[in-house]
N, C-alpha and C positions, 0 to 999 in steps of 0.2 A: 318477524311479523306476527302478532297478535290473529286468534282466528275471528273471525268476523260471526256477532250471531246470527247475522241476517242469512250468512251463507249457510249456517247450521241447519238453519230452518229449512231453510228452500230443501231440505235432502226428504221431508215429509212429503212435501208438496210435487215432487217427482216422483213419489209411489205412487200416485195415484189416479187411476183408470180413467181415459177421457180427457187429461190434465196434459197439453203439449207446452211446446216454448211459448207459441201466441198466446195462450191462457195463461200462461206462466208470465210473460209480460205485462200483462191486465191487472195481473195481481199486485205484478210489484209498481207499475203506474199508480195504482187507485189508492195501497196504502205505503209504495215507501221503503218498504221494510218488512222483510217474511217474517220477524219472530213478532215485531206489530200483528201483522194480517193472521198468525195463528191465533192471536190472544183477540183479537177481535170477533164482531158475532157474525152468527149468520147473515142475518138480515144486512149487515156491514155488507157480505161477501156477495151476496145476492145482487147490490148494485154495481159487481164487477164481473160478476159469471152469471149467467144463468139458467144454466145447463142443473138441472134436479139431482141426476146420477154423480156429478163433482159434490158439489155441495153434501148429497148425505154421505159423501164418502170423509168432505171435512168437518163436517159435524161430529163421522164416527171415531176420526183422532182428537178432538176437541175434548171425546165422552171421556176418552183414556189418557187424560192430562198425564196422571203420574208416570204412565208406562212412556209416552214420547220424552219427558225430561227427563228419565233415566236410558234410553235413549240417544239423545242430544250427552248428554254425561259423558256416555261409553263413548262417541264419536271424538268427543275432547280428550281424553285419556287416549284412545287409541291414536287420534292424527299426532299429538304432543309425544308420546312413545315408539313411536317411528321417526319422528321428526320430518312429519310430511306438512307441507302446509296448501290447503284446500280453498282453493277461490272460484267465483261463481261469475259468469255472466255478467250479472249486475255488481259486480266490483270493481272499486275502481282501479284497483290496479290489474284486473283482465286486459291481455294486449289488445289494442285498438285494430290494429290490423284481422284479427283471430275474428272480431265480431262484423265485419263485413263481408265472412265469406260465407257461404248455401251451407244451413246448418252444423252452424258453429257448437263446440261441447257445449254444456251449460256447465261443466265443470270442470276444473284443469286441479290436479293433486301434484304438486310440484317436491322433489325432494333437492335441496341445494339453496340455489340463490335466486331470488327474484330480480329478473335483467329484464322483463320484457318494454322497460322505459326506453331500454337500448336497440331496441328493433330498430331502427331509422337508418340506420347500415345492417343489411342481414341478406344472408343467402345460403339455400338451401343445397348442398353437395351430397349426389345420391347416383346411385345405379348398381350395378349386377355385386351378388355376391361372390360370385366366380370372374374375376376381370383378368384381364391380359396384365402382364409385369409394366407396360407403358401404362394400362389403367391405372394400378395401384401407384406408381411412380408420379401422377399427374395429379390424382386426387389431393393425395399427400401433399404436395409441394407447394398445387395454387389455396389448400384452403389455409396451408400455415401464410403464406405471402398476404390473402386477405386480411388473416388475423392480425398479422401485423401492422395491416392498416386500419383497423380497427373495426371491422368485420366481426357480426357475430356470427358463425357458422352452425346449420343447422342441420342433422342429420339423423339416423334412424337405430344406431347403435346393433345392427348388423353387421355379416362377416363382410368382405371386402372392399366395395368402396365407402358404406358408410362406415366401417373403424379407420380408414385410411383419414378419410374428412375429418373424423375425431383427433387420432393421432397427429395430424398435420398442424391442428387449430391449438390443439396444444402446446405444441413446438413452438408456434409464433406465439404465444403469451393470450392469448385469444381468447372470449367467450364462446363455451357452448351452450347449445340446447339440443338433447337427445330423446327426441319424442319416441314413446313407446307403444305398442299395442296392446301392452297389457298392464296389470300392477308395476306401479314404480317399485317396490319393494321386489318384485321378483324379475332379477336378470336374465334373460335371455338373448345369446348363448350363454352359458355359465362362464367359458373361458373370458368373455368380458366382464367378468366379476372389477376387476383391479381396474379395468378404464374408467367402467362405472363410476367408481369410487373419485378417479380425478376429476371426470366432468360435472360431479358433486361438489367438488370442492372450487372448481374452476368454473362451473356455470350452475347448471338442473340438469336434471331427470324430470319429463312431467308425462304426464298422461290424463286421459279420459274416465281412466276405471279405477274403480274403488274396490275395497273388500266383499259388495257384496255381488259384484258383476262377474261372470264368469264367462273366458274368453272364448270366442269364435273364431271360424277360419277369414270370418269379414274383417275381424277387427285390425288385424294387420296394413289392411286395404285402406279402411277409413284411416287410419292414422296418417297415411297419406296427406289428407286434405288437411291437417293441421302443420304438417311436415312445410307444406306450399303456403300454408296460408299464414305463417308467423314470419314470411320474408318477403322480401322485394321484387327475388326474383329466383329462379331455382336452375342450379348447375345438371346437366348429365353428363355426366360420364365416358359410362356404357351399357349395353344391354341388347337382347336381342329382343325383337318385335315382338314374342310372348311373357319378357319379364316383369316383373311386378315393379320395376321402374315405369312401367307403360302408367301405370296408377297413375302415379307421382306428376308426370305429364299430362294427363287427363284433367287432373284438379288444377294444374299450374293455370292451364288453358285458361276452364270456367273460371278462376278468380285472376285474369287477366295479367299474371305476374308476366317478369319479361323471363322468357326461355333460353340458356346458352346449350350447347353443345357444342362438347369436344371434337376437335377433330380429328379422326381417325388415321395410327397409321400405315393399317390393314386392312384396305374395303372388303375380305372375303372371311373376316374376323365374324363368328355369329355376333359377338358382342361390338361390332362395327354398326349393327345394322340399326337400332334407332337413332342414334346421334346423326348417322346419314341420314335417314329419314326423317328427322326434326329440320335438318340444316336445309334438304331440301323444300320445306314447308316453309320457311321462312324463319326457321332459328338464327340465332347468332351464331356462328363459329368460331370458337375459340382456340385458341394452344397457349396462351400465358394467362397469370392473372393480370396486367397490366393492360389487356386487352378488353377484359371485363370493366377493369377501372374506368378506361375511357370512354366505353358506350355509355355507362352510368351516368359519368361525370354531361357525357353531351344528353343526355336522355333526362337528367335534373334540369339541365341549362334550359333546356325547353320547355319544362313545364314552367319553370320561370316566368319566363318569356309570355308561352301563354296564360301566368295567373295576371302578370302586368298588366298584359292586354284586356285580359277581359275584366279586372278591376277598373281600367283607365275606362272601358264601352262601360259599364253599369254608373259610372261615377258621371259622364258624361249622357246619360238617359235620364239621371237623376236630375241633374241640372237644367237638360228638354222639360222635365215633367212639371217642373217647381217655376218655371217661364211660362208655361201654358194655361197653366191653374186661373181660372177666371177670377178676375177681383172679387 
């Protein structure tokens, strides 16, 4: 995949103070296209922003053409030299599910394959990195059986059940996606150096952060919400009521995916304790993946149903409307 200039550009227009995604949307509404909108004048810029403080800030990389296209340069040389490829918000090949959910990246830096066409079957398998031997036995088993059916499996490239999700997805011939909290270029834990490498070859690696971000204790958190928001629906596990799976459930929520949980089968297990507590909130309960399959398969069936429906009421309103219409 070719890098796009328009996303080049936009990486200016993200430095600078006052400049969020809503202004950042303005922009690329009014002209189109960021390396347009840079090479464009002020006074252009002024009938999409009108904030004084943006504007002298883009006047002031405007003054410094040479130093931004050398710049822009170094960023093509470097994503091509990694063999990272960097897409924006505004591309079109950004997974469409990713941009409906409460602050979405504006940038995703993928290293591997672009699959996000394939979201359409996808689910996220995540919980504790310390699991019980039925954890890591379970993870394993239903996201290979998924993959099989042609599941993309999507997970966090952590120790124990997101490598088991990995491993498993692999097994079945399966696409992954291993979202990161940090540089795609830098593995962590190291000993997943070598899964790294097949979920490279077998799906991505992507992330949020570039060379010039440097990681936080949040960023692991937020990665969360793309973890959830690149699938359908997202699997747990296990984990106890304080682990960083609780993240992963928190965004599942707000972006209204459907929630499974395993079912436990150890209630005094610490890592028993959210999957029971999701299940009794109203999670699904699961123990196969065949069991997933069918919620889905009847949970599709009815959206169906209800697009019939309310295609047949709008189609029928139209027809009221175009009868009533005075000669």
């Amino acid at each position: 995949m070719e890098i796009d200039g328009s996303d080049l550009y936009l990486h200016l227009f993200k430095g600078i103070k006052g400049l969020g995604i809503n202004k950042i949307k303005k922009i690329y509404k009014f002209f189109g296209n960021f390396e347009y909108a840079f090479n464009s004048s002020i006074e252009e810029f002024s009938k999409a922003i009108k904030d004084k403080n943006i504007l002298n800030q883009i006047r002031q990389k405007q003054n410094n053409k040479d130093i931004i296209l050398k710049e822009i340069d170094n960023y093509i040389k470097s994503y091509y030299y990694k063999d990272i490829k960097p897409i924006s918000f505004f591309n079109k090949n950004y997974p469409i599910l990713l941009k409906k959910i409460k602050n979405p990246p504006i940038y995703l830096y993928i290293k591997g394959n672009l699959i996000f066409n394939e979201l359409e079957k996808s689910i996220s398998i995540i919980g504790t990195r310390n699991p019980s031997f039925y954890g890591h036995t379970k993870a394993r088993s239903i996201a290979k059986s998924l993959a099989e059916m042609g599941y993309v499996i999507v997970s966090g490239l952590a120790r124990g059940i997101d490598m088991e999700a990995h491993l498993g997805a692999l097994e079945g011939g399966g696409k992954i996606i291993a979202v990161l909290g940090h540089r795609v270029e830098d593995i962590y834990p190291k000993e997943h150096s070598e899964l790294a490498q097949e979920i490279i070859r077998e799906g991505a690696l992507i992330s949020e952060y570039n060379d010039n971000e440097k990681m936080n204790k949040f960023d692991l958190v937020n990665r969360n919400r793309i973890i959830s928001g690149l699938t359908q629906a997202s699997l747990i596990i296990e984990g106890s009521l304080k682990s960083g799976t609780s993240h992963e459930v928190r965004f599942a929520k707000e972006q209204k995916k459907i929630i499974y949980a395993l079912k436990p089968t150890d209630y005094n297990r610490k890592v028993s304790e959210l999957p029971l507590k999701l299940i009794n909130e109203g999670a699904i309960e699961v123990e196969s993946p065949q069991e997933i399959m069918d919620y889905l398969n009847s949970h599709e069936k009815k959206i169906e149903k209800k697009k019939i429906k309310d295609d047949h009421l709008t189609s029928t309103l139209d027809k009221f409307i175009k009868q009533e219409k005075p000669k």
